[in-house]
N, C-alpha and C positions, 0 to 999 in steps of 0.2 A: 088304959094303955092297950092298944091294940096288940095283939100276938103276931110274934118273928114268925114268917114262911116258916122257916126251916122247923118249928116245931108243931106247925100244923100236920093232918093227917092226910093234905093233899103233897106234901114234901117225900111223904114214906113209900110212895108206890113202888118201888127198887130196893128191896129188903135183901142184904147179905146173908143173914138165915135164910131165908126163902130159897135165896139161889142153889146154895151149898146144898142144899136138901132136895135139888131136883135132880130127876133122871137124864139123861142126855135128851131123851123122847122131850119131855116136859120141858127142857131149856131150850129145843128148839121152837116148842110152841111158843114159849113167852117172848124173843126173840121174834117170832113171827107176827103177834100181836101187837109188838112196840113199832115193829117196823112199817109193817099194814094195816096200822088205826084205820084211817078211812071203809076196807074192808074188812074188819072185826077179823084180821090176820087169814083170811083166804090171802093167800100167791096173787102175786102180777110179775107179771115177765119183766124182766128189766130192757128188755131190747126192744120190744113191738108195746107196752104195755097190755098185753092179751088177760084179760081172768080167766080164760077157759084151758084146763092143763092135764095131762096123762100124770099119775104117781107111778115110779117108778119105784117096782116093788125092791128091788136089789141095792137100792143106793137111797138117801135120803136125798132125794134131789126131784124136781117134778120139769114135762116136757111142755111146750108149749103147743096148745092146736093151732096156733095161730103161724106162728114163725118157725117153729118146729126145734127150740134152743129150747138146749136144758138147762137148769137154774138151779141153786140151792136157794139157801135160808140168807145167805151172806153176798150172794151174786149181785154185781153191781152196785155193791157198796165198800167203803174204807175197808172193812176187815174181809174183802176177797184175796183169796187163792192164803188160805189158812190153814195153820198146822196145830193151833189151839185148840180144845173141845170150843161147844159155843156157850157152856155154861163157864169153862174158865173165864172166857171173855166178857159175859156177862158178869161174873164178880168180879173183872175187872173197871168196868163200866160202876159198878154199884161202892166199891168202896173208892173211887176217884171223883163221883157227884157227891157221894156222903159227908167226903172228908172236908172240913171247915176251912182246916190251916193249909189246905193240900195234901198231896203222895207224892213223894218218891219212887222212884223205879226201882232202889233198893228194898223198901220195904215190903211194895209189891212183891219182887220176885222170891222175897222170903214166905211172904203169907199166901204164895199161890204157886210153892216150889217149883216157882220157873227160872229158866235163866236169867242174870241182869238184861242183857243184851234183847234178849226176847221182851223183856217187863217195859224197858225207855222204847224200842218200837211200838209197842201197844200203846204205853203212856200217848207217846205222839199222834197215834192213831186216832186216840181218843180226843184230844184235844183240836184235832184240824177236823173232825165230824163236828165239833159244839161251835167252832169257825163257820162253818159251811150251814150249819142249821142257823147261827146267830145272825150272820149277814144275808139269810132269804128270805128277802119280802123289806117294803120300808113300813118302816113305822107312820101309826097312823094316831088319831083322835085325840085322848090328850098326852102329849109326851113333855118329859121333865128330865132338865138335864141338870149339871152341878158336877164340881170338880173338886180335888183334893190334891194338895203338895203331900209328898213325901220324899225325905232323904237330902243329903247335901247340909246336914247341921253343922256348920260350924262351932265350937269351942272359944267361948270369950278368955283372953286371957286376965290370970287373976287378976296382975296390977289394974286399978282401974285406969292410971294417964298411958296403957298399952292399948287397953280395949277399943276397937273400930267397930262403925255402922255398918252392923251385918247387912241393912238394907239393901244397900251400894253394888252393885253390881263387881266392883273391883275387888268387893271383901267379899264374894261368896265362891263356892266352894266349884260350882256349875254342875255339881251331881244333882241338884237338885228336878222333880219330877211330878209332874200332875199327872192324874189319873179320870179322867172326862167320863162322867156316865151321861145317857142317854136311855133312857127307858119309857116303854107307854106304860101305861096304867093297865095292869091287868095282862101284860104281853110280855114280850121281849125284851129284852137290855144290848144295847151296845155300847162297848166301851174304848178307849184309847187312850194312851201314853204320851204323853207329850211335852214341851218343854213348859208350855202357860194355859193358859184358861184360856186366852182368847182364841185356842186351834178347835174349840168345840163348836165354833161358826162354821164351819166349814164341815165339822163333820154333822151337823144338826142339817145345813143345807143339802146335802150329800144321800144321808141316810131316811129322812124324815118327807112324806106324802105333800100334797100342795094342798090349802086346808086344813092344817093339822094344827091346834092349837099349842103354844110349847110356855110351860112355865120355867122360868127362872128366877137366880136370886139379882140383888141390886147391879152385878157388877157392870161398868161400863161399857165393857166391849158388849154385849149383848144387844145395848139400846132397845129396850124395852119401856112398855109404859109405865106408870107409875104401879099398877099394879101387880107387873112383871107376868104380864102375860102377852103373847102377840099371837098371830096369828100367820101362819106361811102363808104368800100369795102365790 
């Protein structure tokens, strides 16, 4: 049996010790490193893209020789014009990917003595950057979709000559909810909420490269070959 992500050692890169244990100095290094992969966390101006930049010794901020705008660590991105350290933010970041079941913005704002109010803005912050990183770029090579109902159980009653065909459209409750994954192998996941399985045509055509091989299970709406693979043209 193959090993869950989540317990490998490529899932740990964002260690809550780690962060709590950094200097402001240090949290904004890592912070600059997460953010500037491609340049092993050297600055890019967010306004001209420039790499070449003054440090400004009085402010933790660098200028641009290019465009001549100054920038911080956080400029041009979700968490600008902040009042947070960047390390809070960063253990806000790290116990809201960690967390399995989720966070709360109460809990947050208990284990990071911040305000509620301060904890659900962040929470959201957080959540519309893994938005914006999740929908950049379509998925490519092999992508594998599949969906799940949850919710809208109805309750049979006991007598049995009471009992109705939950099947039935008339006897269900209409809370009911599928949850559409889309995922490549080895990439990204996109997901959607919606009322049935067949709304994931739509978003496979939507989200998914031309040439992109997609497997799926038997279900009808898909119309797939026998072996539940097709191919986008």
């Amino acid at each position: 049996m193959a090993q869950h992500f989540l317990l490998s050692p490529a899932a740990k890169t964002l260690s809550l010790v780690k962060i709590m244990r950094m200097s402001d100095d240090q949290a904004r290094k890592a912070f600059q490193a997460i953010r500037w992969a491609d340049t092993d966390g050297d600055p890019v101006c967010p306004e001209c893209g420039g790499v070449e930049h003054y440090n400004i010794k009085t402010r933790p901020v660098w200028k641009c020789k290019a465009c001549a705008k100054q920038f911080s660590v956080t400029s041009g991105t979700i968490f600008h014009s902040r009042k947070l350290a960047v390390r809070d933010i960063l253990a806000a970041i790290a116990v809201f990917i960690n967390g399995a079941k989720g966070y709360s913005a109460l809990q947050l704002s208990r284990d990071l003595s911040i305000d509620y109010k301060t904890a659900f803005v962040l929470l959201h912050k957080v959540r519309e950057a893994i938005s914006v990183a999740r929908d950049h770029g379509a998925l490519s090579g092999d992508v594998e979709v599949d969906g799940a109902y949850f919710g809208g159980y109805v309750k049979p009653a006991n007598e049995i000559q009471d009992r109705k065909d939950r099947r039935r459209k008339a006897h269900q409750s209409g809370k009911r909810q599928v949850v559409i994954a889309v995922r490549q192998r080895d990439g990204s996941t996109i997901t959607h909420v919606g009322q049935n399985e067949a709304e994931g045509v739509a978003l496979v055509a939507a989200n998914v490269q031309r040439g992109t091989t997609v497997h799926a299970d038997e279900a009808s709406h898909d119309r797939h070959s026998p072996s539940h693979r097709r191919e986008i043209p």
